[in-house]
Every structure is written in C-alpha cells, then in structure tokens.
N, C-alpha and C positions, 0 to 999 in steps of 0.2 A: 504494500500500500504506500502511496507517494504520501509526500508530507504536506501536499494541497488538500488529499481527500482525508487524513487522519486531521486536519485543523477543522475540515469542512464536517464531517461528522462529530469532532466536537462541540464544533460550535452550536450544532443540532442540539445536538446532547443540553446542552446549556438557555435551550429556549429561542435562539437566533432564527429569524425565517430566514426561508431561501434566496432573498434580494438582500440581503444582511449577511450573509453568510460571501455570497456571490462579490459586494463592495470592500468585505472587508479580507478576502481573497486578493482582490486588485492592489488593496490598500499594500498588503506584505511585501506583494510583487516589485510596486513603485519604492517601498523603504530599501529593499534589497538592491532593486537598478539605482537609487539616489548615486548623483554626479555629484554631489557637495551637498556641504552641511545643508544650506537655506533648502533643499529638495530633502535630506532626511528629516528636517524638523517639520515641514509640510505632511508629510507624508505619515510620521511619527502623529499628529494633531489629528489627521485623519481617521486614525485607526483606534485613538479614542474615543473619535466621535461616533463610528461604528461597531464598536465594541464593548457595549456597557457596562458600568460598573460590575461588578461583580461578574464577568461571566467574558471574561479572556482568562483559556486554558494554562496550564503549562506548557505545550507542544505550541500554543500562539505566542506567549511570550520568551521559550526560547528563539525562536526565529527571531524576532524582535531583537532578541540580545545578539545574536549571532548576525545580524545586518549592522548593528552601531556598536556592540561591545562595550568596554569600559573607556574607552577612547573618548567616543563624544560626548558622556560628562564628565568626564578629566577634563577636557580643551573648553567646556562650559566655567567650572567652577573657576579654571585657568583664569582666565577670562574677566568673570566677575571680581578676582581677587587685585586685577592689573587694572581694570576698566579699563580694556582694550575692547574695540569694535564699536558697534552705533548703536546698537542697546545699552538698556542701563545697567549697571551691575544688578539688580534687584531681578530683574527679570532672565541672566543667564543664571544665576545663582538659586532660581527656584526652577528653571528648564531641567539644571544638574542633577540638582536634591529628588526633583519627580523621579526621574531616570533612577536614581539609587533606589528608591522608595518601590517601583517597578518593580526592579530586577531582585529587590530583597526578598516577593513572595516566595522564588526558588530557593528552597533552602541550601542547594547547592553554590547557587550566585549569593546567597548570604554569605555563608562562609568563603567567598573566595578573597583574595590576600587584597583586591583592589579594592573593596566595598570596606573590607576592615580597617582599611588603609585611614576611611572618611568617619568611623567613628567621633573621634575627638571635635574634628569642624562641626561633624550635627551635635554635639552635647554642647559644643562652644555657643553654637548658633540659640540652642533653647535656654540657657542658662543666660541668656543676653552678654556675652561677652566678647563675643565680638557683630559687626555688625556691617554687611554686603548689599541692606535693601535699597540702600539709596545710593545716586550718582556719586563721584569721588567728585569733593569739594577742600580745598584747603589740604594745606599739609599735615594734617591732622588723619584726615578720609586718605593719604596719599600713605603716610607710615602705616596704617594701618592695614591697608590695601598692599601695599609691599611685603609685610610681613605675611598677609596669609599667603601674599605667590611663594614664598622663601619658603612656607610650608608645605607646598606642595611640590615645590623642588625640590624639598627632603625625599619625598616619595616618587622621585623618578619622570615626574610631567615636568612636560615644556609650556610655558605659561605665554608663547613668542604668537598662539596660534589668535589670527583678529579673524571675528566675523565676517562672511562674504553677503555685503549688500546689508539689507536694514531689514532687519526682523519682524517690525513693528507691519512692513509692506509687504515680503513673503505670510506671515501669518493672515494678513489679513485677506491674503487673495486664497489663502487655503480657504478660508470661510465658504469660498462661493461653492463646493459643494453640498451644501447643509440642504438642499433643495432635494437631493438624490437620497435623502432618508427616507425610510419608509414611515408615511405620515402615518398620525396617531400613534406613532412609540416618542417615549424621552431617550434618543440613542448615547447623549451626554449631558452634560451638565448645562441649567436652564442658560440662558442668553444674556449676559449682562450690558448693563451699557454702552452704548457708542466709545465712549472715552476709552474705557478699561477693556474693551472684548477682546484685543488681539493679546492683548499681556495674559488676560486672563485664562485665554486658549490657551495658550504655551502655556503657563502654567502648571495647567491640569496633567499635562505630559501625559504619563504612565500611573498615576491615580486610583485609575479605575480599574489596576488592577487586583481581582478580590484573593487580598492575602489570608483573611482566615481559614480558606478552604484550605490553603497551603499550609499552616502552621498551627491549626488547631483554634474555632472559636471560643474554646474556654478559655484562651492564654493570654487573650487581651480583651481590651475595652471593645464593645459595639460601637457603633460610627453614629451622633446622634442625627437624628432628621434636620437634613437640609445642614448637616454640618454645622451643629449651631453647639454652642458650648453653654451651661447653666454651671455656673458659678455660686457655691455655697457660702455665704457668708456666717461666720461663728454668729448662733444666737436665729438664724432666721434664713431666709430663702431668698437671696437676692438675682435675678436672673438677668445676665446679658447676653443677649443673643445675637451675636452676628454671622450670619452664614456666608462662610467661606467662601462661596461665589463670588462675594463682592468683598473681600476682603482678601490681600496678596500674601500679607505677614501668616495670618492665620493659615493660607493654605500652605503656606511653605512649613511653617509650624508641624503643621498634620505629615506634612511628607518626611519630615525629620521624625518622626515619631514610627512612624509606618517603616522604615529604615531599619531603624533600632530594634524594632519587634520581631523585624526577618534577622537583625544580628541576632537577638538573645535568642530565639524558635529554631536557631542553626545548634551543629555539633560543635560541643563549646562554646557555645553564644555567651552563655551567664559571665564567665571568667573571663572572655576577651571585655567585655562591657565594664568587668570590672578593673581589670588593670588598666583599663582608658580613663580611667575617673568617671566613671557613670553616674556613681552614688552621689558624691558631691556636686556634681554638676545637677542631677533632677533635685537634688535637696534643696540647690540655691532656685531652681528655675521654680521650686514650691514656695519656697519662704518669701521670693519677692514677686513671687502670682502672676508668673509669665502667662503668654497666652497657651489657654488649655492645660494647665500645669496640671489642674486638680481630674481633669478627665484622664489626660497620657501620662502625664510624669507619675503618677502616687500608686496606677496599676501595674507601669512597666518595674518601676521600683518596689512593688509586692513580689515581681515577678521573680527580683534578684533576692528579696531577702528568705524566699519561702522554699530554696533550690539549695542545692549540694554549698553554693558560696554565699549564705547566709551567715556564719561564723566568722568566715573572715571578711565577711562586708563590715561585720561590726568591729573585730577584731582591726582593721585599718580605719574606721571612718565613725567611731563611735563618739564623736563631738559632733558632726553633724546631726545622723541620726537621731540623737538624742534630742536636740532642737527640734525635727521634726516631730519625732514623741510627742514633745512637748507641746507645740503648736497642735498636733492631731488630738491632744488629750485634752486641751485647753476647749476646741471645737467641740467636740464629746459634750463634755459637760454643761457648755452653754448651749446644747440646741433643746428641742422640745424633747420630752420622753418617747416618745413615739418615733420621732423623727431618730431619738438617742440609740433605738435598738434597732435600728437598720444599720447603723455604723458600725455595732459590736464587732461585723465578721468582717468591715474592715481596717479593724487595730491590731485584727489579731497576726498580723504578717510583719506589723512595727513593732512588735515587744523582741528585747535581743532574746537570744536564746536561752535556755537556762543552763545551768551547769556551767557559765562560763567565768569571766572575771567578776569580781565583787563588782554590784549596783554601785554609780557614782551618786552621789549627793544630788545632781540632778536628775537622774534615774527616778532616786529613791523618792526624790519629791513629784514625778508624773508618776509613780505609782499609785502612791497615796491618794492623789488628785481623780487618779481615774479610779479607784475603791471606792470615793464618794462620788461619783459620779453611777454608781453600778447599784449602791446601796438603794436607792427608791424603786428600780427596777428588779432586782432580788426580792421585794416587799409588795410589788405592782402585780396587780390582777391581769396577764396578757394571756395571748394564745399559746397553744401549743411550741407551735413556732416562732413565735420572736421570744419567750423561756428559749428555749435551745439554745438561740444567740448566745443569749447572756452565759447561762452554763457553761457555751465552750468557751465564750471569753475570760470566765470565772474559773473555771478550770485552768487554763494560760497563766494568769496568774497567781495561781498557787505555785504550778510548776518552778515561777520566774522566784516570787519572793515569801513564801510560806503564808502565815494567816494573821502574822502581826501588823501589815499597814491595814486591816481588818478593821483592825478597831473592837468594834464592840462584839463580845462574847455571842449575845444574843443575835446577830445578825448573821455570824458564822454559824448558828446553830439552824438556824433557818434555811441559811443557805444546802445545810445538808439534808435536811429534812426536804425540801423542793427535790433534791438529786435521788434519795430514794424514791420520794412519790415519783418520779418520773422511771426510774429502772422497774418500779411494781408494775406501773400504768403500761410501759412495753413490754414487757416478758411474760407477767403475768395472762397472755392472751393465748386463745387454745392451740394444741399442738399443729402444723403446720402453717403457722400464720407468718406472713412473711415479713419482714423488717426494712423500713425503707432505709434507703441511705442516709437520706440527712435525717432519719429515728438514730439511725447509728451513730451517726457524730455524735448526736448528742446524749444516746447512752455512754459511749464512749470516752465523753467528759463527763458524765454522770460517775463514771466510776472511778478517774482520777480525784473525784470531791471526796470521794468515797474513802481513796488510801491516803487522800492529805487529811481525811478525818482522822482517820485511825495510828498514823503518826503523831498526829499530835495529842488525842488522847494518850498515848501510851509516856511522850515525851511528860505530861502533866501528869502522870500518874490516875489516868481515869478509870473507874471500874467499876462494874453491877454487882460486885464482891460486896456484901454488907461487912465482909470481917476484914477486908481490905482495904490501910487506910488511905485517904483523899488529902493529898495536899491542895492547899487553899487558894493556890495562886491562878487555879484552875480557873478561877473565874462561873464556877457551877455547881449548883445546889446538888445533895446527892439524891433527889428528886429528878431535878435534868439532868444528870449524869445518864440515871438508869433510861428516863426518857430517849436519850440519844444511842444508847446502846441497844434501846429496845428496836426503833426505827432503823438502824444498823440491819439488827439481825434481821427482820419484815424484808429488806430490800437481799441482804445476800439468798435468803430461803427462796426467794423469786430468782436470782440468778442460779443457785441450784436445780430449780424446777427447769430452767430453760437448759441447761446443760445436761438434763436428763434426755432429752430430743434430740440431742446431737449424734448424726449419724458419723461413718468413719469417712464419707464422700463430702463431709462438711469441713474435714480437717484443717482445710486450705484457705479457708473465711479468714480474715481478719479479724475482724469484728467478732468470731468464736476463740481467739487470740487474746482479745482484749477481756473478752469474759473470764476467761482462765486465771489471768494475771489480776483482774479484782476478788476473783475466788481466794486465790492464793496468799493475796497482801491481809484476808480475812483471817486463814486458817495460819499465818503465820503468826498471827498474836491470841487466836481464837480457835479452842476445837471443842469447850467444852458443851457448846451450842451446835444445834446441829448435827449431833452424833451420830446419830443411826444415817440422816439425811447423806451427809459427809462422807459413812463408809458404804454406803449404798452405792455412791459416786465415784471412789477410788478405781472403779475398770477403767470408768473411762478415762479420767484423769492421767494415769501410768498409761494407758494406750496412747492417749493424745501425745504424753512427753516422749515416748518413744517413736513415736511416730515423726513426733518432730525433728529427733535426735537422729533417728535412722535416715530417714526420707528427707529431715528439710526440705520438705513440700510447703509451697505455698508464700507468699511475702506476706513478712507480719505489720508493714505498711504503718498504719495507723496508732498501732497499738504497743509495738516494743520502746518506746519511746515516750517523752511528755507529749502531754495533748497539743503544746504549741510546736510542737519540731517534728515536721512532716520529714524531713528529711534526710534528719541522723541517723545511721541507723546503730543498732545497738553493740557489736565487735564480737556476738558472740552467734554467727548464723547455723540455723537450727537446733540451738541449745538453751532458747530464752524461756520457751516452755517447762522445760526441767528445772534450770534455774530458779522461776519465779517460785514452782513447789520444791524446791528443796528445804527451805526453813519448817513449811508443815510437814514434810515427811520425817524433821528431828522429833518434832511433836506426838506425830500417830507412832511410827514406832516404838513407840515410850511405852504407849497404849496398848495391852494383850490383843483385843477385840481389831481394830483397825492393822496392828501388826502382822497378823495371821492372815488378815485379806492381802497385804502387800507382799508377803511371804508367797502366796499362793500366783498373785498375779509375776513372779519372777522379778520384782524390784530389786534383789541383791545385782542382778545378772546387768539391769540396768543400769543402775550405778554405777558399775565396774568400768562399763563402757563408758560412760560418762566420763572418768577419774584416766582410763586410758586416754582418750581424745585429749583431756587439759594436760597430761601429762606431755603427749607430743606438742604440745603447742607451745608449751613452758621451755621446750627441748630446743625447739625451733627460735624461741625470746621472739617472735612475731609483733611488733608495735611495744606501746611504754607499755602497755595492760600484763602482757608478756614478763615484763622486767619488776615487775610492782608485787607478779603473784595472783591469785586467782582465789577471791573468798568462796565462787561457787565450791570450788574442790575439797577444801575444807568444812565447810556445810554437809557434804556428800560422805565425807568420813565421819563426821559425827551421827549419821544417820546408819552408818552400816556399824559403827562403835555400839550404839543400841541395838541392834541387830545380833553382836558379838555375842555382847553381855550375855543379853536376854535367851537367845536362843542357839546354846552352842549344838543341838543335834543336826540342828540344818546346818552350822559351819561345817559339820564331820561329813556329813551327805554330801553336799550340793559343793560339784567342782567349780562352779565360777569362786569359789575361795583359795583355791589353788592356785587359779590364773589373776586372782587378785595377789597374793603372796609374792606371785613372779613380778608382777608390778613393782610393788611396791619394794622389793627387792632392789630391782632396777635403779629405782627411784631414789633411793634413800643412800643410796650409796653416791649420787651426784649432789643430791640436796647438803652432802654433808660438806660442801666448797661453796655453796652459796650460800652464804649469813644472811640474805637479807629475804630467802623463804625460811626463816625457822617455824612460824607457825606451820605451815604443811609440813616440813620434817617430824617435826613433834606428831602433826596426826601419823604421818605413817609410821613412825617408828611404834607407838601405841597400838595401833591398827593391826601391824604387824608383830608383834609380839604378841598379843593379845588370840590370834587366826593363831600364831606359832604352837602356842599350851595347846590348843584343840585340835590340830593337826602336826601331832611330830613327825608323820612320817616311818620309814620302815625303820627297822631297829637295826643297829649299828654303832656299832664305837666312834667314828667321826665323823658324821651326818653327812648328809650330801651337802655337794657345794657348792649348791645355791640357798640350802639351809645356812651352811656356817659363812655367808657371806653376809646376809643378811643380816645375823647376832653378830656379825664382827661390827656393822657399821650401826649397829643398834646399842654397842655398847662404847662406843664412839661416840657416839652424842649422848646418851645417858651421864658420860662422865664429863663433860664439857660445861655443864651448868654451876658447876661450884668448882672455887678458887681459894689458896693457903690466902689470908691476909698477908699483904706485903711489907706491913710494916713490924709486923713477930706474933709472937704468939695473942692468940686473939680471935674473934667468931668467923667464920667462914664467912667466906662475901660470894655473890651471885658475879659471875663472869662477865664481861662486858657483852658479849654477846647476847645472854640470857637478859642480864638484867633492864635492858631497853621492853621487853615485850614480855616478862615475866608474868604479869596477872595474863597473859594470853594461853602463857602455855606450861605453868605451874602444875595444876590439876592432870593436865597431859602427862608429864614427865614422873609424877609420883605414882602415874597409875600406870605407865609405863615401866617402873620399878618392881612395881608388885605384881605385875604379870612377868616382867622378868624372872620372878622371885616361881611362880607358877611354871614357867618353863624348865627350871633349875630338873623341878620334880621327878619330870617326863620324858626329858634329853640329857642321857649318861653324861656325853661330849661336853654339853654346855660350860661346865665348874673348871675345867681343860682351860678352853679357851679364854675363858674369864679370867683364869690364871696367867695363862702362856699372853694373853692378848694385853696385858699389862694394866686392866683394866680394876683387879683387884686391887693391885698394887698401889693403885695411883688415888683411889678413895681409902683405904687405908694410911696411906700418908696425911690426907689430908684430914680424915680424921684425928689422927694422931697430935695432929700441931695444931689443931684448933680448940678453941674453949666450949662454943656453941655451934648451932647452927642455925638458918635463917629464922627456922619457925618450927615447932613440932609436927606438923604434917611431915617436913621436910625430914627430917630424924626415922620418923615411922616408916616412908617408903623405904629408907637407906637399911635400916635394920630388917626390916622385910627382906630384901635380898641376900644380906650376908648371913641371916640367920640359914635363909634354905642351903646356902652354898656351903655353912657350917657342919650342916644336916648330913648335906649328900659328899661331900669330900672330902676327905680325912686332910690330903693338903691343903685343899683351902681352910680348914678348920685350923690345921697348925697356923698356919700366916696370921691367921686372924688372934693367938693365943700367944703366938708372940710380940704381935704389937700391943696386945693388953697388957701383959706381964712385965712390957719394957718399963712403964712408969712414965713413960709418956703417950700414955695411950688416951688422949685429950678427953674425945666424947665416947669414945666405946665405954668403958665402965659402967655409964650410965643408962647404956642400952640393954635394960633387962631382960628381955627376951631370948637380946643376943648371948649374953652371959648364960642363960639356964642352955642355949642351944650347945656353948663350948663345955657345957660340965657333962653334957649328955654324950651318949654311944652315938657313932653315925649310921642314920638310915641310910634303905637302901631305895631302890627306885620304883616309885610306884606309876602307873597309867594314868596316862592326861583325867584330872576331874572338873564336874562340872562346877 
C-alpha cells in the first residue's frame, strides 16, 4: 500500500470526507515539491486548514516532518532570535514553536536530540524570560536578540538564513483557497480579522495536531473551548477569557506547552525536563501568573512530580516548590468548601514525598495551614465522593507528617471513625460485588488512616485492656479509647469478610495488596480480636504471601507504598506480602491454636525460603538497604524461634530444618566479618543452635563438617560479647561490638548459651571443640580476672554452659577446677550450680530432649 492510500484511509478513519481527504492529499504533495521556504509555509497553512484539529494521523504528520524536518524551525526560531527577514520576530518565532509543538505529538520526534535541543527556549519563553514577540527595537531588543542566536549556535544552526519575500503576502495569498473547503465543516480555526489573519494563519502552523491521541489523554490538561483560559483567583472565580484566535502571545503560549507535553509523554521525557530547569521555570511562570500558567504549567508540573523524578524534583528544587505549596495551600483555604474539595486531588501531587528530608519551617507551616483548611470538611456532611477526596488527601498527609499539625484529638478521632464507616460501607457488600476504582483509592486511603491510627495508638500507649495502664498525654478518655478501638475492630472484621472472597485469580489486584497490608499492620499489634475470624483466614493469607514470594505476580502499584507516592516502589519485589505479615506470624505462632494451622499450611518451609532469598541479597550488598541489613529477616527468625521452642517434633520430622541448618550455616560463618549485621548473627547463631539440640545428626565422635563448622562459628561469636576490663581487675564490660546494640541482642545471646549448654548433652564432639577451639579457655580467663559480670541473667547463661561441659567432660571439668582452685578464680566461686557440677561424677551422654 503506497503512503497516499494509507494517509487516504486514515484520514477516513478519522471522519474526513472524500473532497477532504482528496485537498488534503494535494496539500502533502505541494509541501513535498515546495521550491522555498515562502511555498513550504503556504503549503504547511494549507494543510491545517484541511486537516482539523484533532484528526491528522501519524502517517500524515510524519510526511509532514519528512518534507521540512527540523531544518525549517531551526532557520525560523534562527531568524526571530537575529530579526532577520520582513516578518516580525513575533510571528517567525511562533511559525517555529507551532512546528515543534507538531512534531512533538510523535513521540519518537519528541525525543529526538533536535526538539530536546529547544526545551530550555520554550521554558524561557513561558516563565517570561526572555522575550521574541515583538520587533527588535533598541539595543536593548538587539543584546537580547543576539544572545538567543548565540544560543542556538551553541546547538549547531546557522542563524545567517533571511526570509524569501514577505510572509505577511505569501500567507495571505494562501488564504484564497478557503473557498475549496467543503462548506458546512469548520476545516480550521474561525476567521479572524483583516489586521491579524495572515499572522494569525501562520500561526496556527501544526496546532491542530491532536497530540493526546498520541500521548495519552489522561496525561494532560483538555484544551478549553474556543481556547479560552478561566483563571482562578484565591477566594472566588474570576474569569478571563480570551481565545487564542485572536490572541498571538497566548497561542504561542499553548504551543510551548503542547511541546513540552510531547517532551515529558516521550522515553525519558520526565528527566530530560528536568535537568533543563522545568521545575523552576513552570514555578516562576505560576507564581507571577503567566498566560495559562494555572491551566498548562500546575498539570504538566503534576506530571513531573507524581513520576519516577518526583524525589529528586524536590530533592534539587525544594525552595521553589515549596512556595508553590504554599501559594496552592494559601488558594485551598481561601476558596468556598465546595469549591475546596474539588482541589483536594489537586494538592495531592505538591506534597514532597514522604520519607524524605526533614519538613522545612516553611513546609511545616503549609502543612499546618492546609490541616485547617481540611478540618470543616472532615466535619462536613458531602457525598460519597468529594469524602474520598478529602480521605486521600488526609491520608497524604499523615504519610508526609504524622497527626501532630492535627491539632485536636477529637478531630483525629473523627477522622478515623469517617475511614472505617467508609471501609464497612465498601466491603461490607454481598459476595461478588465489584469495587470501583476510585471506591478503591479511597479504600485505599481508608486504610492508610487506619495504620497511622494504630501507630499512634500504640506510640501513646492506647488500649481496650481495662488492666492496662493509659498514659494521659493521650489526649482520650478510657471511654474513647475503647470507642476507637471498638470502630477499629467493626472496620478490620469487614476487611476480613472481604478477604474471605478472594479467589487465587485475584492475587494480582492491587487493591487485594493493599487489603492484606491493613490486615497485617492490625494483626501486628492485635490478635486477641478476631481469633477464630483470623485463623479461619490464615490459608489464605500464607497462600497469598507465597504466592507472592514464588510468583511475584502482579504490581502492587498503589499499595506497597504511602498513599501519596505513586511511584516509589518499595526495594523489596514480590516479598512485601510476607513482609507486611511477618510481625503477626511472631504473634500466632506464640499461639497453640493459630500455630498448628501455620504448621499445617507448611509456613516453616516458607520462611526458609524467605531467609534464603534475603540471604542472597545480603551476599550480593544490592543498594544501601543491602548494607544496612534486612529487619524483615530477622522478624522471620523470631517466628520460626517460636516454632523451635514450641514444637520440637516437627523440627525432628520436617526437612526444611535441615536445609535451614545449611543456611544458616553458611551464613553465620560470613556474618561473623560483618559487625554491622550483628542482630541477624545473633538470630542465627540462636536459630541455629537451638534446630542443632533437636537435630544432632548420626552418631559419631566428630560430627560432620558442616555440623562442626557451624559450632565453631557459633562459639565464635558467643564469646565475642564480653571483654577483661582494661584497666585490672574489675566487672567484665560488654565488647565494643556488643555493646552499641546490646538491649537488641542480649536475650538472643543468653538463650543462645543455654541451648548451647542443651547441645553439650546430645553431641559427644561438642566439649572437644569447645576445648581445642579455644573457646573454653578464653571465658575462663575472663572469668577469672573479673569481679562481676554485667547482670545476673548474664552469669546464668554462662554457668548454664560450663556447668553441662563440666557434666559431660572430664577435661573440661578439670580446666574448669583448676581455674577455681587457683585463687583467682574471680566469679566462678560464686557460680553455685557450677560448683555442685565440679564436686559431682561426670555424666555420660544422653538423646537430644524436648
């Protein structure tokens, strides 16, 4: 098919009759044969004129490009920068800008190196800083005119190139075909005056080409009717309208903006925009209320902040910003209520993002500002949907700054109360009903109110516990305490119910993503509610996380994230599910009844996998998250530690404890050159010790040797946590090491000890290596030269171990009797137990007990 009949059938396609189709056919023909400029700019006029807005193809305006290229608005903008030729600068300088604004519908002609080239002129142009509209006058209009040719001599054009003949005559003699339209169509823009027609013709250029087909109409603003801009003034509705038609500035405006929108709609658009100064430039072109500012500039700059380079928009440009904040928040508040909650969804793309540098003082004061701006609507009797608004704006805001610029107790309490009735009033509806999108967002944010409730309850010490007490600073009676607790639980029993229906072909939902993780932020502070409900729910819950874990099926979009940041995503892909339930599974574990159900559904086997995966990651140091440590991994050991405890005949059964052992193995043997994992050392050394007593293995004099690798580097860091005082005799001090994170991993280490002290029992070899590995030796010393030690817990584990290795080995029993006997045997003496162990006969070796 030639590329007359694929334009010719587009054009069909597009609503074009057949004498429309047939002129605008010629129209190509004559831009392709153009002998000079004055014949392509004719011919260019034409084929707007028969080509209406919105409905030239791609396949029509590549030809288009492929007859003038980037050539003819280079030698335009050339041109208007020199005032060179018999136009005005004004009028080559918007011939230019159309052409750019054209060819940016392709998103391939967006991103090419010549259109990116003109970024910064259209940002200069909208931000009023520099200024082409009018004739060069004075040396003033001459330096300034010089310097933007010097700019585009940076970029490779020759600025030497002067108009053939006079524009104002060629264009107007293009006019005379407006005749050969097919009457009764609007084929272009209405007809302006005598004076202005032929400028205004040029003008229009490439216009009317419709770029959102090309770039997606969600991603920008609609085009108002008749090109007319309505202007918001803080406080009220002030409207001026002038249509571009008869306005030159404003058209050129729109095509600087139409540009832009094909740069940002391109691959890489967001970050070419922004290393051009986009931000600052639409910030100035808002604050000093250029034309169309608040229609183009405040969407396309939604557009950068709400995308991959929203961090570092603020991150380089957050004194601006922040002015606009301010000014946006300033508008907020002064307009009507009504008018107030049509604007909520659009603040919510100017708040920085959360998690980032501390609020500045001016930050902190447009938050404030806009809390009291939100409070009569929080309190206001609306619809369905303008509540939603506010929700998700109110949800943003927790995200950014918790519930203290709040203010009042009772409004926060409110606020939460609205968030349940709204999660009851959606979910609570019969099994296959389906959930709109925007139901979702605003569940969505419904259930972020939800976990910033439940934090900060817990931070304040709140509770439906009557025997539990209530500090005062709470701000709430223990009346409404139990009130908010009770609304709590009403709205999670609704998300329960609705996660009953989840089939396994729903996995991939977001929005069943976001319900899991309000489930989870519930049952991590909460199981005692909910019980039967709860473990009713555990199938699916462990199928989902493994699902997610295996499969990473599905983007979790909306939901792994704060409610304001669409587009971080969370560092940890297909393990945010498990994650967010790994604090209630320390919980139900704990729990006979729930235990047994996770027992059954193969939760060890889960886990394991889990603890592999972060292991290789850790191995890999992948980003700072890498280098900092992984608290999920640690969570996952506390949960399979109650596991251990509680039920050692499944440790003895069930081989995933084997292949955890070989882990953990692994593990603990590198963990022991990285000081700055010591809490996960600490679980695995515990972890592992602990799986050790319950699984010795076959019988043999010197275990296997992955067995005694494992007790070598377990008793390698058991003795790394206490140190002789350096300055003489005197209480034992915590290691440098230890002593930075010690309330983290104390409890770990003692109970580490004393399963030590349980393996002694059940592994011949053990008391061996203990010996030979220098390990006895080296707590006996430091026994010996000490007065005390940190604490009696710390005594108790110690003596727990040397008492069983007294038990079970005659040599170690001797070491042990002559560092007592020496007279400097510090804190042994005092170790009672140990003393009746050395007056005793040594046992012999009995089977791992429970």
């Amino acid at each position: 098919m030639s590329a007359e009949q694929a334009v010719g059938e587009e054009a069909g396609d597009a609503g074009m009759s057949e004498a429309q189709r047939v002129v605008l056919e010629r129209c190509l023909r004559a831009l392709r044969d153009a002998g000079n400029d004055s014949e392509t700019l004719a011919a260019l006029l034409l084929i707007t004129r028969f080509c209406p807005a919105g409905r030239m193809d791609r396949a029509t305006l590549r030809r288009v490009f492929e007859a003038v290229g980037f050539s003819l608005p280079n030698r335009l903008l050339v041109s208007a920068a020199t005032g060179g030729g018999q136009c005005p600068p004004g009028v080559l300088l918007s011939l230019g800008v159309s052409l750019l604004a054209g060819f940016s519908a392709d998103p391939e002609l967006a991103a090419h190196p010549q259109l990116i080239n003109k970024v910064s002129l259209l940002l200069d142009l909208l931000a009023g800083r520099c200024d082409w509209t009018q004739a060069s006058q004075g040396s003033q209009n001459q330096a300034r005119e010089g310097q933007g040719a010097e700019e585009l001599r940076s970029e490779g054009l020759d600025p030497a190139w002067q108009n053939q003949g006079s524009c104002e005559s060629e264009l107007s003699s293009a006019r005379e075909p407006e005749s050969s339209a097919v009457p009764g169509q609007n084929l272009g823009r209405p007809d302006r005056d005598a004076q202005q027609s032929s400028e205004a013709q040029a003008q229009c250029g490439q216009r009317h080409v419709d770029q959102s087909q090309q770039r997606g109409e969600n991603a920008r603003p609609a085009e108002p009717a008749h090109k007319s801009s309505k202007r918001t003034e803080p406080g009220g509705d002030v409207e001026e309208t002038r249509e571009s038609q008869t306005d030159p500035e404003q058209a050129l405006v729109l095509d600087c903006y139409e540009a832009l929108w094909g740069v940002c709609g391109s691959a890489g658009g967001p970050a070419v925009l922004l290393s051009r100064g986009a931000v600052p430039a639409l910030c100035q072109a808002y604050v000093q209320n250029q034309a169309l500012s608040r229609e183009r500039a405040l969407p396309l700059l939604g557009q950068l902040l709400s995308g991959p380079t929203r961090t570092a928009a603020w991150q380089k440009h957050a004194a601006q910003l922040s002015d606009l904040l301010a000014r946006r928040v300033q508008e907020f508040c002064q307009a009507p209520d009504l008018h107030r909650v049509e604007l909520c969804a659009g603040l919510l793309q100017f708040l920085p993002p959360p998690g980032g540098a501390p609020l500045s003082d001016g930050l902190k004061e447009s938050v404030t500002v806009l809390w009291g701006g939100l409070r009569p609507l929080i309190q206001a009797r609306i619809s369905p949907a303008q509540l939603g608004s506010v929700l998700v704006l109110s949800a943003c805001m927790l995200d950014l700054c918790g519930w203290a610029p709040l203010g009042s107790t009772q409004i926060s309490c409110l606020l939460v109360n609205r968030a349940c009735v709204e999660i009851r009033m959606g979910l609570e509806e019969p099994p296959g009903t389906v959930l709109a999108e925007a139901q979702q967002q605003t569940l969505t944010a419904c259930y972020r109110i939800l976990e910033a409730a439940l934090e900060q309850a817990c931070s304040l010490g709140l509770s439906q516990d009557p025997a539990q007490p209530q500090r005062t600073d709470a701000g709430l009676s223990r009346q409404q305490s139990r009130q908010l607790f009770g609304v709590l639980e009403e709205a999670f029993s609704a998300i329960v119910y609705y996660l009953q229906q989840v089939t396994p072909s729903c996995y991939g939902d977001p929005f069943i993503f976001a319900t899991v993780r309000a489930l989870c932020a519930w049952l991590a502070e909460e199981t005692s509610c909910l019980r039967e409900e709860v473990t009713a729910l555990l199938p699916f819950l462990i199928g989902y996380a493994r699902e997610q874990l295996q499969g990473a099926r599905g983007d979790q979009g909306q939901a792994d994230r704060p409610a304001s940041d669409s587009a971080q995503g969370s560092g940890w892909p297909g393990e945010d599910a498990l994650r967010f339930l790994l604090p209630a599974l320390c919980h139900l574990t704990a729990e006979d009844g729930p235990r047994g159900v996770l027992l059954s559904l193969g939760t060890p086997v889960l886990l394991t996998d889990f603890l592999s995966r972060g292991w290789k990651r850790l191995q890999g140091g992948r980003g700072t998250r890498g280098a900092l440590g992984d608290p999920g991994m640690e969570t996952a050991c506390s949960a399979l530690l109650n596991i251990v405890v509680t039920e050692p005949s499944a440790v003895r059964t069930d081989a995933c404890f084997s292949s955890l052992l070989s882990l953990l193995t692994d593990a603990l043997c590198a963990l022991l050159h990285k000081p700055h994992l010591l809490v996960l050392a600490a679980n695995f050394c515990t972890l592992g010790l602990l799986i050790g007593r319950l699984r010795p293995g076959p019988a043999g004099p010197d275990g296997e040797p992955g067995q005694q690798r494992f007790f070598s580097a377990a008793l390698r860091f058991l003795g790394r946590a206490l140190c002789a005082d350096p300055v003489g005799l005197g209480p034992a001090q915590l290691s440098p090491g230890f002593s930075e994170r010690w309330d983290e991993v104390c409890e770990l280490w003692r109970l580490g000890l004393q399963a030590l002290a349980g393996c002694v029992d059940v592994l011949p070899w053990l008391p061996g290596l203990a010996r030979e590995g220098g390990w006895l030796g080296d707590v006996l010393a430091l026994l010996g030269s000490c007065t005390a030690l940190p604490d009696p817990d710390t005594q108790g584990a110690l003596q727990a171990a040397l008492t069983a290795l007294a038990l079970r080995c005659p040599l170690c029993r001797g070491e042990i009797l002559a560092v007592t006997r020496s007279g400097t045997g510090g804190v042994l003496p005092s170790m009672a137990e140990l003393q009746r162990a050395l007056t005793a006969g040594p046992l012999g070796f009995s089977k791992a007990e429970d």
